[in-house]
N, C-alpha and C positions, 0 to 999 in steps of 0.2 A: 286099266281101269277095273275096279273091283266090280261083282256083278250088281251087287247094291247101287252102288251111283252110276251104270247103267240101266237098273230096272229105273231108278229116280228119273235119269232123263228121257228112259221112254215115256214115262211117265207125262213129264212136262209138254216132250213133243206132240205126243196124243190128246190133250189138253189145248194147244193151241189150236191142234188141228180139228177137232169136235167142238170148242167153243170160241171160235178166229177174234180174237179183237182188232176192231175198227177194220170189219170190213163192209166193203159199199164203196159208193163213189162220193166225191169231193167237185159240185157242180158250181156251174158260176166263176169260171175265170181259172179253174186251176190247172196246173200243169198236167198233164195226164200223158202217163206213157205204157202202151201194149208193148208185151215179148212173147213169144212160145219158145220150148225147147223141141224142135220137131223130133227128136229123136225117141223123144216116151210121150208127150205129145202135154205135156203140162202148157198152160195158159196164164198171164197175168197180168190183170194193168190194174198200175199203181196210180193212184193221183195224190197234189200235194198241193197246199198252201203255199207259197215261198213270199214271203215280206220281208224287205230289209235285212235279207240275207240271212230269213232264220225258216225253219220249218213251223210253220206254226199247227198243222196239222196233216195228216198223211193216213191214206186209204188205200185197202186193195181189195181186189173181186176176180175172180177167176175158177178156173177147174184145173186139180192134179193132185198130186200124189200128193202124202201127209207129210213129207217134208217139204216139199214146196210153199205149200200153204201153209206149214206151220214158220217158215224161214218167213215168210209176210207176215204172218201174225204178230212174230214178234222183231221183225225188222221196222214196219209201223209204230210199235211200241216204243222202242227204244230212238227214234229218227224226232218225234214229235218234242218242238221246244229246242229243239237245237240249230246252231248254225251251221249254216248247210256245208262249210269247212270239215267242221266237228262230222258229222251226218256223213261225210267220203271218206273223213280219217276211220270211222268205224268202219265203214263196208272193205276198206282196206286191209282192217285188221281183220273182219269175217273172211275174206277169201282168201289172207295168208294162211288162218287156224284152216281153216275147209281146204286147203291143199297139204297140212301136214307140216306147214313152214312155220320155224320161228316168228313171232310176233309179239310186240311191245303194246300190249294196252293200253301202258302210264296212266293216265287218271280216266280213262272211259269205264265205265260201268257195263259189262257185258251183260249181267244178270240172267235172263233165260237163254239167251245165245249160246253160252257155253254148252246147253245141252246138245245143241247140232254137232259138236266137236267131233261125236263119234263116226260123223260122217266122213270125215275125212281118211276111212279106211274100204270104204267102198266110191272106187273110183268113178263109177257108172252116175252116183247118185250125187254127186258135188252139184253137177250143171242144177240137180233140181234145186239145193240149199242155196246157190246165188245167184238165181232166175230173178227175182225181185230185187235182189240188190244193184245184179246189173241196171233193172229199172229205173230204178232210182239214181247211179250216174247217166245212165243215158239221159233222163230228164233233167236233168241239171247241168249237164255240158249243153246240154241244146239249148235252156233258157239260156244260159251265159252268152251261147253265140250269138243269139236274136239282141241280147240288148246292146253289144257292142256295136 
């Protein structure tokens, strides 16, 4: 990666991470699910709308490192309005790019995601980039379980 579209996505990630979109909480009925990573000690719980099998909208709130929170800022961004199929096919694609592995986007729109990509060269700091995205399946295998 050239150091220009590296300073570009520091750039983005410090941007999410000083200005978080949609964070807070999502009260009244919604899904909400805590993670930590105990090992650097990041925090995160994510909450979500889920209707009819779509996200209709999705929040997070926590403390930790600027990739953490910047992976929420804009794992929120990119999860809200979509079916929550759509919403695992992406965090699937996030933690194949975040471990270094081939990965098929086909028609998903990564947009600021792509800039965590350079994560996937420091092995220590993956867990913080899909700290919320695990959230976000674990909350969604657990609604599924409850309504069956």
């Amino acid at each position: 990666m050239s150091s220009n579209l590296d300073q570009l996505y520091r750039q983005v990630i410090m941007d999410h991470y000083k200005n978080p979109r949609n964070k807070g909480v999502i009260e009244d009925g919604s899904l909400t699910v805590n993670l930590n990573n105990p090992t650097c000690g990041d925090r995160i719980q994510i909450s979500m709308d889920v209707e009819d099998g779509k996200i209709k909208d999705a929040k997070f709130d926590g403390e930790g490192c600027s990739i953490s929170l910047a992976s929420a800022s804009m794992m929120t961004q990119s999860i809200i309005d979509l079916p929550v199929d759509e919403a695992l096919r992406l965090s699937k694609v996030f933690s194949d790019m975040m471990q270094g592995k081939e990965y098929d986007d086909g028609d998903l729109d990564l947009g600021d995601l792509e800039s965590l990509q350079g994560v996937s060269k420091f092995p220590a700091r993956i867990k913080c980039a899909t700290l919320a995205w695990k959230a976000l399946e674990k909350g969604v295998y657990e609604k599924d379980g409850e309504q069956q």
